[in-house]
DOTI-431428 format. One record per residue: residue in three letters; x, y, z of N, C-alpha, C, O in turn. Coordinates in steps of 0.001 Angstrom, whole numbers, plus 500000, padded with zeros to 6 digits. Layout:
BEGIN
ALAXYZXYZXYZXYZ ...
END
This chain:
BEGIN
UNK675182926515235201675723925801236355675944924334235987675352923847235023 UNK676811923605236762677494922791236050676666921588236774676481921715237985 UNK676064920229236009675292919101236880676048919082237998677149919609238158 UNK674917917965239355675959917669240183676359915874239625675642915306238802 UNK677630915185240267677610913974239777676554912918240234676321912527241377 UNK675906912512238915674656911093239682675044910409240435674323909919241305 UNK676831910074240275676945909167241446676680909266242646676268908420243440 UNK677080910998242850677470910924244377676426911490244978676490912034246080 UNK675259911376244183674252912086244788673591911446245975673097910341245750 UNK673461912010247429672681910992248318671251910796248083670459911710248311 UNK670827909509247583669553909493246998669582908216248140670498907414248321 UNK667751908335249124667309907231249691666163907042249069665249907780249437 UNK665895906153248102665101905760247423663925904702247654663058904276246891 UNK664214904446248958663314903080249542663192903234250871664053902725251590 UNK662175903916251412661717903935252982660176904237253339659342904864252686 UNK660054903516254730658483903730254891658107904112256127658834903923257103 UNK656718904793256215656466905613257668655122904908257584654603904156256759 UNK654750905437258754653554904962259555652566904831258795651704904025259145 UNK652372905650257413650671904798256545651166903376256493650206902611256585 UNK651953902944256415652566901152255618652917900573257340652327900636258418 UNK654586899841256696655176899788258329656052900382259057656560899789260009 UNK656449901909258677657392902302259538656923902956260542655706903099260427 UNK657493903573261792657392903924263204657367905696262796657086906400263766 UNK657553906225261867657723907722261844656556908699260608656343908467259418 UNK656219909370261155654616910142260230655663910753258511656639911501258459 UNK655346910453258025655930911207256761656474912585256625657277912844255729 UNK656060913501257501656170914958257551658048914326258541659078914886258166 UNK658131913339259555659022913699260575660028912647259580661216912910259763 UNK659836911692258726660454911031257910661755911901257304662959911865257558 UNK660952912690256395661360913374255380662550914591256398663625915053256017 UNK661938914783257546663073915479258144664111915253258400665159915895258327 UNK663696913699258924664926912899259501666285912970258422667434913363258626 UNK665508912310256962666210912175256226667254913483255742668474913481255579 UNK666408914409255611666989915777255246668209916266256089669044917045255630 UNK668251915823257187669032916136258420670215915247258254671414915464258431 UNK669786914554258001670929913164257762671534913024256201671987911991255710 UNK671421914340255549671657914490254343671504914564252976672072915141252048 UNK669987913342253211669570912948251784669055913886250843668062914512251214 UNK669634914188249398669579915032248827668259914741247755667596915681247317 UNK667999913446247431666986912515246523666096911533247456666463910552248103 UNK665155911955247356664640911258248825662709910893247742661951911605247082 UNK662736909374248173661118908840248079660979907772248966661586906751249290 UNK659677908548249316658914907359250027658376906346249401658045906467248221 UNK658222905314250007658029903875249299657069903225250257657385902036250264 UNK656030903420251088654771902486251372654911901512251193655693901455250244 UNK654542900160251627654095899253251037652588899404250440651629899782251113 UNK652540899047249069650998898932248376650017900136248886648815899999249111 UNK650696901227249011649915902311249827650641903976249356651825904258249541 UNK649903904646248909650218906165248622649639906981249014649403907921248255 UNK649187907006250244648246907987251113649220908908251651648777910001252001 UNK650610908666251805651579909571252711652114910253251655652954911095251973 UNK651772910086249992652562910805249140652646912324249110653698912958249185 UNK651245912916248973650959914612249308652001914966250898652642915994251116 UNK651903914038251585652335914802252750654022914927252730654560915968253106 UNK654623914034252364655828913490252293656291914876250902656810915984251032 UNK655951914355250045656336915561248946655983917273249573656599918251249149 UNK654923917354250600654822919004251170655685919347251894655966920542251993 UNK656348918374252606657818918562253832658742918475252690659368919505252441 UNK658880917790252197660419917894251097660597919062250140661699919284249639 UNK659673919713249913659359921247249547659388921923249854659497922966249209 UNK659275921792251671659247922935252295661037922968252620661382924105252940 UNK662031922104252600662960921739252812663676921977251956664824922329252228 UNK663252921868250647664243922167249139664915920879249344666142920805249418 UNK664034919725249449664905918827249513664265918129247716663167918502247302 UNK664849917474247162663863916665245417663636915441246457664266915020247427 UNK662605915121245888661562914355245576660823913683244576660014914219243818 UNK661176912328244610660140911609243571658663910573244468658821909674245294 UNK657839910911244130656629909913244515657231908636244557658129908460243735 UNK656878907448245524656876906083245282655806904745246258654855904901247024 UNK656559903410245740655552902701246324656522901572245843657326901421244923 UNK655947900672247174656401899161246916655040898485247030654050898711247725 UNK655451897246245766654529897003245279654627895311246144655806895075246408 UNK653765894271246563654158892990246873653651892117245871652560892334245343 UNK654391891110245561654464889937244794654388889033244918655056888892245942 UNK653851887553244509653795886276244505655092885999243337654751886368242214 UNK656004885625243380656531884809242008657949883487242473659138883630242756 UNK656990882194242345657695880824242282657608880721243951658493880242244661 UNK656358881271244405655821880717245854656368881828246339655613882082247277 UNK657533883013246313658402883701246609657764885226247263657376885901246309 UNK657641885634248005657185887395248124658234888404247729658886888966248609 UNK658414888643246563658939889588245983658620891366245955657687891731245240 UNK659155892090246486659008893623246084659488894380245200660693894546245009 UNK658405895009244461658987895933243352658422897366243803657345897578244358 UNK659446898340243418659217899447243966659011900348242255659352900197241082 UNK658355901153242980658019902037241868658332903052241767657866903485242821 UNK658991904236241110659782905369241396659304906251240330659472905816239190 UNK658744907401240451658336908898239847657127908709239414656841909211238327 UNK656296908081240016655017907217239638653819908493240045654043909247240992 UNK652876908583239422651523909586239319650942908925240392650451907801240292 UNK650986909702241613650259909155243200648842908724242543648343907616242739 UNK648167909880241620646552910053241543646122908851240867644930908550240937 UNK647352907739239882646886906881238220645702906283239174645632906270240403 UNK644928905863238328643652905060238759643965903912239134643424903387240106 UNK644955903293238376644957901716237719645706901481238528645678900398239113 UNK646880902727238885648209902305240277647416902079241346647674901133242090 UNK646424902841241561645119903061242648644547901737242883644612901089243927 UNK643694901252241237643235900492241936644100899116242154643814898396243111 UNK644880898852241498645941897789241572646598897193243013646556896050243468 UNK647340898652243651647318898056244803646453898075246048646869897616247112 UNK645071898686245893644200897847246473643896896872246358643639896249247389 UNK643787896350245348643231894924245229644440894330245636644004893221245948 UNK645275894294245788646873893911246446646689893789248208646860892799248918 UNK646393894798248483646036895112250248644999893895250245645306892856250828 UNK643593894042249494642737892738250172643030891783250579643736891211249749 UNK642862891056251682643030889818252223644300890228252733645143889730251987 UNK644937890989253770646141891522254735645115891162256182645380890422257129 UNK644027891891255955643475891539257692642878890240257783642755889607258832 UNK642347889700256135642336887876256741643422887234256838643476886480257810 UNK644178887262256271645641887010256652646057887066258214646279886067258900 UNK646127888486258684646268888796260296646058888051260844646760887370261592 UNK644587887999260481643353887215261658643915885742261907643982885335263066 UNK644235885103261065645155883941260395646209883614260936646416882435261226 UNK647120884610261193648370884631261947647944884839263558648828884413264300 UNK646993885299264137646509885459265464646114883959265550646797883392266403 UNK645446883344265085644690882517265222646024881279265521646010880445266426 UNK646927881434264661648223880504265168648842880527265794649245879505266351 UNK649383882033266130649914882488267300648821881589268817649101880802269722 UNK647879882117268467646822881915269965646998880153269834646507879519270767 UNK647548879508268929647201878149268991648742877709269992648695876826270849 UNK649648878267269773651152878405270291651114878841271413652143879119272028 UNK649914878987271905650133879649273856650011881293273031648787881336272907 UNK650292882013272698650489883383272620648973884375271982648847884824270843 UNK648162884471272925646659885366272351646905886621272231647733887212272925 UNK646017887292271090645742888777271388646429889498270668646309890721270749 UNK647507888786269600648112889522269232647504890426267787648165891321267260 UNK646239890020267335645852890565266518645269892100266843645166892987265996 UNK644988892193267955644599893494268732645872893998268589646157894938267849 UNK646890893195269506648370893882269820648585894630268673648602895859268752 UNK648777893971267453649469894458266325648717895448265597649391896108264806 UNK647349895747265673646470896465265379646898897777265404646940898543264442 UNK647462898178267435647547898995267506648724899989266840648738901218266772 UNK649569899143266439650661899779265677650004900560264393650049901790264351 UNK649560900004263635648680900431262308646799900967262207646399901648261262 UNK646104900619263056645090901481263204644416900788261822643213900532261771 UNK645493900472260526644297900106259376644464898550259151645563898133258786 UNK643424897687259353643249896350259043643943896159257936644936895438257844 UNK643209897093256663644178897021255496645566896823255077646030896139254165 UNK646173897643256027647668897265255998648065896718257046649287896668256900 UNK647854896349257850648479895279259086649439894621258074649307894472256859 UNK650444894267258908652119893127258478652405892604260036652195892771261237 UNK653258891594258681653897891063259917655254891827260907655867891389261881 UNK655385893369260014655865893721261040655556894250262351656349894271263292 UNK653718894907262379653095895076263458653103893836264114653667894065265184 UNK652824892772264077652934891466264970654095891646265876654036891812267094 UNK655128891595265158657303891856265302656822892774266689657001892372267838 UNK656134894174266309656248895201267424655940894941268864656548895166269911 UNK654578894288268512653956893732269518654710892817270139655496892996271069 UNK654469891950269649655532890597270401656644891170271135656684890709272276 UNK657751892184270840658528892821271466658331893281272758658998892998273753 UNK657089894221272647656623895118273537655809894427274852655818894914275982 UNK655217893386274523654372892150275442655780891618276102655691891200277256 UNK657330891590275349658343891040276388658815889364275606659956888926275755 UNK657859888680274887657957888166273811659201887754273367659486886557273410 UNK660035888632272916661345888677272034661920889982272224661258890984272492 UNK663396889941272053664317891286272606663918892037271519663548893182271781 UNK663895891621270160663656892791268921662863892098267956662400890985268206 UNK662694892626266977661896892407266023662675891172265114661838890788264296 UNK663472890693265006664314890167264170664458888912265025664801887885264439 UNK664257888874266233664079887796266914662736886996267108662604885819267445 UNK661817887892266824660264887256266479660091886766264958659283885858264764 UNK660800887310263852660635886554262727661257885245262852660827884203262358 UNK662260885382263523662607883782263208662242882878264478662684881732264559 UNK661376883462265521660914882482266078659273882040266040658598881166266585 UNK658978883335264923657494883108264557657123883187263627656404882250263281 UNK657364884407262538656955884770261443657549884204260459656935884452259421 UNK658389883605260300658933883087258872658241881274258507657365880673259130 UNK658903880894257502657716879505256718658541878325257673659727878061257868 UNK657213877764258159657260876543259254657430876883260377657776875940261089 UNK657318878117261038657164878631262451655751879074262478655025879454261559 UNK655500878915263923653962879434264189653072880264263632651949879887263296 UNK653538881563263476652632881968263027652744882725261564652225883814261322 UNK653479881981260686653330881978259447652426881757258541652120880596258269 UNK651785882917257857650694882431256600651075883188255458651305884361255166 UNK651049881916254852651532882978253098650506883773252800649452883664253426 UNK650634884522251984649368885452251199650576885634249719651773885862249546 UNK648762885234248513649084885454247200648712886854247116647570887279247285 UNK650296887924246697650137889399246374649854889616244456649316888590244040 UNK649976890160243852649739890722242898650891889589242122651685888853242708 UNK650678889729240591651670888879239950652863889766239472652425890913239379 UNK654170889726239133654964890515238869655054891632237521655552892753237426 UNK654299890717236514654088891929235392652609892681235758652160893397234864 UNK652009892595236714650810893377237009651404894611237515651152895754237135 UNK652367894174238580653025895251239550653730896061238535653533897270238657 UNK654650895635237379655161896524236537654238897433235728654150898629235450 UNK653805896667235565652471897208235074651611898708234988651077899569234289 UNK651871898357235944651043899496237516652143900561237576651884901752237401 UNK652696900357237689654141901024237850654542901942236474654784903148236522 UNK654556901281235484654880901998234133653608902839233555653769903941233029 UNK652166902148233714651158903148233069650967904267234032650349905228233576 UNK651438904360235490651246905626236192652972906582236004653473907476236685 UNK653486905799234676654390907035234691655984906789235183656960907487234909 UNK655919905490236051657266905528236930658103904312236543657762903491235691 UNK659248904279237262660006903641237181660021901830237605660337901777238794 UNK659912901144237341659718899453238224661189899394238451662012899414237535 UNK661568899296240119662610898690240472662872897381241050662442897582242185 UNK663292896154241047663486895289241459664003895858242724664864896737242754 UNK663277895166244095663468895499245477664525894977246030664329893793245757 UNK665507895004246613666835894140247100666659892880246853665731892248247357 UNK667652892290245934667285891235245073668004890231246041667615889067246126 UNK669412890867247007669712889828247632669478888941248982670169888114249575 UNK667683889713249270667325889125250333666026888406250162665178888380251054 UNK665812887539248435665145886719248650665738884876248710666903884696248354 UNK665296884206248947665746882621249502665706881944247722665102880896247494 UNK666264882543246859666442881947245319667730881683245199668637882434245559 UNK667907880122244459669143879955243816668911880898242849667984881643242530 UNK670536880535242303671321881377241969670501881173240272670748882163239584 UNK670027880607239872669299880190238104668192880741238490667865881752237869 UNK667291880268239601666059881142239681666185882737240291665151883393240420 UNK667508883320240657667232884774240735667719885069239349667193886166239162 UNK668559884718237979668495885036236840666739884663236188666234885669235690 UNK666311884073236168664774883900235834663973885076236655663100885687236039 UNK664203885367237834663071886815238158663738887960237624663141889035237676 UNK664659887916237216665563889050237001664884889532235762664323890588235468 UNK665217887933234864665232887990233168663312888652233231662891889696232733 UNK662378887405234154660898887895233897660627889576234357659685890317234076 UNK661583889768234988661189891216235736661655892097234706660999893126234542 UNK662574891917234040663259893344232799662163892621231619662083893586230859 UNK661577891913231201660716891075229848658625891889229947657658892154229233 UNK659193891922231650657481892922232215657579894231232089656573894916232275 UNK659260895041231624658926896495231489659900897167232573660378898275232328 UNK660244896389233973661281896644234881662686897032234445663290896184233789 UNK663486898534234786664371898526233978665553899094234936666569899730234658 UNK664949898545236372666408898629237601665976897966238652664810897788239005 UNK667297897479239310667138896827240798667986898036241610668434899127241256 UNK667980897463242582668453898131244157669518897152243626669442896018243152 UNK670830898237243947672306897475244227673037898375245602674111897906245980 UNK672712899161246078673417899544247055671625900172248075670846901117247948 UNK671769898639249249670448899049249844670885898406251566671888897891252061 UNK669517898785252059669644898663253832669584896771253582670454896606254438 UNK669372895791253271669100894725252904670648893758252121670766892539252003 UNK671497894698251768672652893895251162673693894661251702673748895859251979 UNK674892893324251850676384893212252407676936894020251329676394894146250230 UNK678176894634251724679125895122251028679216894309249447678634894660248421 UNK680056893229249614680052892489248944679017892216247795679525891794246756 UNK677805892364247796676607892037247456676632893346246822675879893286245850 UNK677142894482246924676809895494246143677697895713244757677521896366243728 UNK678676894891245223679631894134243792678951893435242998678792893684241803 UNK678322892146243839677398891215243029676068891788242469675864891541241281 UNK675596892153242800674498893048242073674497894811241437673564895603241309 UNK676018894948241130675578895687240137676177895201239399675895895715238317 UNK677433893915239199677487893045237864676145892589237169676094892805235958 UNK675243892094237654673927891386237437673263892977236670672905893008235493 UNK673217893922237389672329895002236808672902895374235230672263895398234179 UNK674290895641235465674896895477233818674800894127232726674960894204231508 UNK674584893244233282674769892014232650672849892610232041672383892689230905 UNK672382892833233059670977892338232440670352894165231283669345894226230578 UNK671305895224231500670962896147231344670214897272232278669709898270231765 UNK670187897043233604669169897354234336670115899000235270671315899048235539 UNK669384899772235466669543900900235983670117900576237387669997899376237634 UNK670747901340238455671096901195239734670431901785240657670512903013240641 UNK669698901240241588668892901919242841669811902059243854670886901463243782 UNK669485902899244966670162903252246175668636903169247397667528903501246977 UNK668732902933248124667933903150249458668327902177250727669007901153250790 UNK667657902886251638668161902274252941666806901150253439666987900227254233 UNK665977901345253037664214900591253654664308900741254558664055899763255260 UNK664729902031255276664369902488256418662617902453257162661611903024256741 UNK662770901610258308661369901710258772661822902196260479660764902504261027 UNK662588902305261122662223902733262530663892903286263435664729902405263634 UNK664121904388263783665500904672263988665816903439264985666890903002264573 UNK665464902768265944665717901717266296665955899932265369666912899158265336 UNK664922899899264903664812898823264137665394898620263109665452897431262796 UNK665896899375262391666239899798260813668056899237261017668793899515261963 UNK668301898617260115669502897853259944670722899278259492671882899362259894 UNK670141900070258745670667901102257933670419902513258430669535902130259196 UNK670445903591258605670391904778258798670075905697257637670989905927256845 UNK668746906315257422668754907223256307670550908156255890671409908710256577 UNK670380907899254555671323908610254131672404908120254335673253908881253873 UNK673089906781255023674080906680255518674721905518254332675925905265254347 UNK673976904989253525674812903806252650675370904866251719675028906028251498 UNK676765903759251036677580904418250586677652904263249111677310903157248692 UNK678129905387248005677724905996247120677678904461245594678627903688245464 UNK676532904398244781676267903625244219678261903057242945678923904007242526 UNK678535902235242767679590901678242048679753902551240872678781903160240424 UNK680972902652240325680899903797239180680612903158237891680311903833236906 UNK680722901503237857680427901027236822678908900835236631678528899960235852 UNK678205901440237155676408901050236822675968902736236728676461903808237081 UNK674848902306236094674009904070235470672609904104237043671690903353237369 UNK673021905033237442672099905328238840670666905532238074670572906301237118 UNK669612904814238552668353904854238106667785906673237889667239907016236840 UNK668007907576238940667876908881238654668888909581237052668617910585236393 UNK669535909029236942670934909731235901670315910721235130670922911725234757 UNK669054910479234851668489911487233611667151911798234005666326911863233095 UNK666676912052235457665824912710236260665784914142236169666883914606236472 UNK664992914964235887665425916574235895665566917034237717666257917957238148 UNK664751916147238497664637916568239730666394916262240321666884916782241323 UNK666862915615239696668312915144240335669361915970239528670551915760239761 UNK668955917007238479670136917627238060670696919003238859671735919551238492 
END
């Protein structure tokens, strides 16, 4: 039987359910997606692989492929950077213990962001946001986003980052995540792939996103996201020139986190540029 083409394969390579921050259990994820087409489908957590067994048992039961994954968070040049990890050994120790020690300090952090919030007139939200996630460990600032919504706060989530969560609004606190060749790191000794996370939604000139680029392929990283829920049309031109320039493989995903919230629709971005090599190309699960 004859391959199918890598290009046109619908691969969502970047999305998250309720262990991390998305709104949907992994079992109803993987449906969604399946329904909506996706033929290459991984979950991506933030710093978390507890939904991997479950997520891979629905995509099996579906005949849908499946690769394990995880996004990893970063400190690099003050910056929070994500690298995602793709066909990665859920069980590695070192992936294990790596991004735990990554999660520590998320609920002092929280506590941190409540504490500013409550200084701004606005209390409680550390409870509020709690209830979205249930684990201290992973609390974000997108449980805050939910809350704040739901209290009446702000119309959506995208309207509370920029009137709270982002740097020099209320309730902003940085947190130092893992360093970027740790995360590759982590990523390559459990087996998988390091992808640079949508490169065009961090706040870097244009010399310092060639410097994370150059440090990120020099740590072992050997693709970015060029066609994702996070970049313009346009931008999917500009970054898969950059992925060839630097040698780097082509990702696809939507970072789907909530059928409301989510900028993108599983399965719905459109098929990766013919001039770049799709990070799956030589996957057996994608032939």
């Amino acid at each position: 039987m004859n391959r199918r083409d890598p290009w046109r394969i619908n691969a969502d390579l970047h999305c998250h359910s309720s262990v991390s921050d998305g709104t949907l259990e992994p079992e109803a994820l993987v449906a969604r997606a399946h329904a909506r087409g996706v033929e290459l489908f991984s979950l991506t957590d933030h710093d978390e692989l507890g939904g991997q067994a479950r997520a891979a048992e629905a995509a099996q039961a579906l005949g849908m492929a499946y690769v394990p994954g995880v996004e990893i968070s970063v400190t690099w040049a003050g910056e929070t950077i994500h690298v995602v990890g793709l066909g990665v050994d859920p069980t590695d120790r070192s992936l294990l213990e790596g991004i735990a020690r990554t999660r520590d300090g998320r609920e002092e952090r929280a506590r941190e962001m409540a504490d500013s919030l409550a200084a701004a007139g606005i209390p409680g939200t550390f409870e509020g946001a709690l209830r979205y996630v249930g684990n201290p460990e992973l609390i974000s600032r997108t449980h805050f986003a939910r809350h704040l919504v739901e209290s009446g706060r702000c119309s959506d989530v995208g309207e509370v980052f920029q009137r709270y969560l982002t740097e020099g609004k209320p309730g902003f606190v940085p947190h130092r995540w893992a360093k970027l060749p740790q995360a590759v790191g982590w990523i390559t000794a459990a087996g998988g792939t390091a992808v640079l996370a949508h490169p065009g939604r961090y706040r870097l000139s244009e010399t310092a996103l060639w410097a994370l680029i150059e440090e990120f392929r020099e740590s072992g990283g050997t693709a970015m996201e060029v066609v994702c829920g996070s970049h313009t049309r346009d931008q999917y031109g500009r970054f898969a020139t950059l992925a060839r320039e630097f040698g780097l493989r082509a990702s696809r995903g939507s970072d789907f986190h909530d059928p409301v919230e989510s900028r993108v629709e599983l399965g719905s971005l459109p098929p990766l540029p013919d001039a770049v090599v799709p990070v799956w190309y030589d996957w057996p699960v994608a032939r």
